[in-house]
C-alpha positions in Angstrom: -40.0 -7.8 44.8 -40.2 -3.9 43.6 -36.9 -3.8 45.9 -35.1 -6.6 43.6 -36.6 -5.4 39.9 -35.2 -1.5 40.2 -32.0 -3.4 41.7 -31.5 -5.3 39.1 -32.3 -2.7 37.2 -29.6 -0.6 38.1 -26.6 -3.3 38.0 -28.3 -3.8 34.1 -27.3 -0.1 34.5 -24.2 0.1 35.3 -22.7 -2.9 33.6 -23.8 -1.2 30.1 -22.6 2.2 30.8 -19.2 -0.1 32.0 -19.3 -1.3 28.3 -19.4 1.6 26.3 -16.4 3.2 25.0 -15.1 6.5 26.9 -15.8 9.9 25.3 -13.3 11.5 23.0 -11.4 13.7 25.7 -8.9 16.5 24.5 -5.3 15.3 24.7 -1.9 17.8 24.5 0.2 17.2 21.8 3.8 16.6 21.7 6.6 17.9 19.2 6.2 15.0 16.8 2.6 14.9 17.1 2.2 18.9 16.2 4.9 17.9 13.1 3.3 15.3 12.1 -0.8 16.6 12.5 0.4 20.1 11.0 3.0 19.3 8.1 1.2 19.4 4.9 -2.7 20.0 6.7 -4.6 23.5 7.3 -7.0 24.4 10.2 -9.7 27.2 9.8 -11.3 28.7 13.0 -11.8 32.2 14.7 -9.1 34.0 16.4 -10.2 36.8 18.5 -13.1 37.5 16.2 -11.4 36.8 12.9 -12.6 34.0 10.3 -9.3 32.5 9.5 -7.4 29.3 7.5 -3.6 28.4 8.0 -1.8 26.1 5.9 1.5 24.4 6.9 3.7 23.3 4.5 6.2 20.4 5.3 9.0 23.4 4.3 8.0 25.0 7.0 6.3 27.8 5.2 2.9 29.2 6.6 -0.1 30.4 4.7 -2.8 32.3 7.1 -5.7 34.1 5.3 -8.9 36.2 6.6 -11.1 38.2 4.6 -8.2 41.1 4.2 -6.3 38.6 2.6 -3.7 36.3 2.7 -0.1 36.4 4.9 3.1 34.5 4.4 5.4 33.4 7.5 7.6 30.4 8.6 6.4 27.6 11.2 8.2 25.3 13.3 7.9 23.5 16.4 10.3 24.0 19.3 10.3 21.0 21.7 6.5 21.1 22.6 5.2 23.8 21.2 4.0 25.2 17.6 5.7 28.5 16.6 5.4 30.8 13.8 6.9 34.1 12.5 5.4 36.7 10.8 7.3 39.9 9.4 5.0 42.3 11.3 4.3 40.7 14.4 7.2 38.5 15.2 7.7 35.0 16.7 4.3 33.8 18.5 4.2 30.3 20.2 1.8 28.0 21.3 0.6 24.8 23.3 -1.6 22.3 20.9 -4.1 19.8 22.4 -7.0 17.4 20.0 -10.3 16.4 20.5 -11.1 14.4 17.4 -11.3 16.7 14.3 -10.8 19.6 16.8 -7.4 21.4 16.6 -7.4 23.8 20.7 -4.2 26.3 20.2 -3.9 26.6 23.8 -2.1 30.6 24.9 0.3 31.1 27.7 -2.6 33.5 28.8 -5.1 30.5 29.1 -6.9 31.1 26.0 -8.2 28.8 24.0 -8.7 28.6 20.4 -10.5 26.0 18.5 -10.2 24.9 15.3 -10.9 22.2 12.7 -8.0 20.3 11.3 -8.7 20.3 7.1 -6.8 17.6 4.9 -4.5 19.2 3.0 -4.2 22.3 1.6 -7.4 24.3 2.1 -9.3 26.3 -0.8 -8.1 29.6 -1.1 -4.9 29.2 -0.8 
């Protein structure tokens, strides 16, 4: 009897986990999904130790700002990939996935970058 109770037991087991919806798993993003998710929306994480905040405006003008202030460049997306240019630094480009709310600028290096996807245009800007 023990035998059939933790049997049953377990089939009650798996059937619910069976039922519940799957985790939130990261996903890459394509061209028209970066356009889209970006155009108009900042993002505000830490890049190699730096507080930061982006905004991208639909005319393809980017805002990025850390404590030293705020920097002006231009963004576009070039078939899969996010791009920007800066006047010191020059063109950068990079691979985008989502977990939710979670923005991952993904580096050809294999770094990863998270950061949260803001509504707009973020204070400070």
């Amino acid at each position: 009897m023990t035998v059939r109770i933790a049997t049953s037991l377990f089939a009650l087991c798996l059937a619910t986990a069976a039922a519940l919806p799957a985790s939130a798993a990261e996903q890459a993003l394509t061209g028209a999904e970066i356009q889209t998710l970006l155009s108009g929306n900042s993002v505000h994480g830490t890049w190699a130790s730096t507080d930061y905040w982006s905004y991208f405006a639909a005319d393809g003008v980017t805002l990025y700002r850390t404590d030293r202030g705020v920097d002006r460049g231009q963004w576009r997306v070039k078939g899969d990939r996010y791009c920007s240019t800066w006047a010191q630094s020059g063109e950068s480009c990079y691979r985008l996935a989502r977990d939710g709310n979670q923005l991952i600028w993904l580096t050809d290096e294999g770094k990863r970058y998270p950061s949260s996807l803001i509504s707009g245009k973020a204070a400070g800007f």
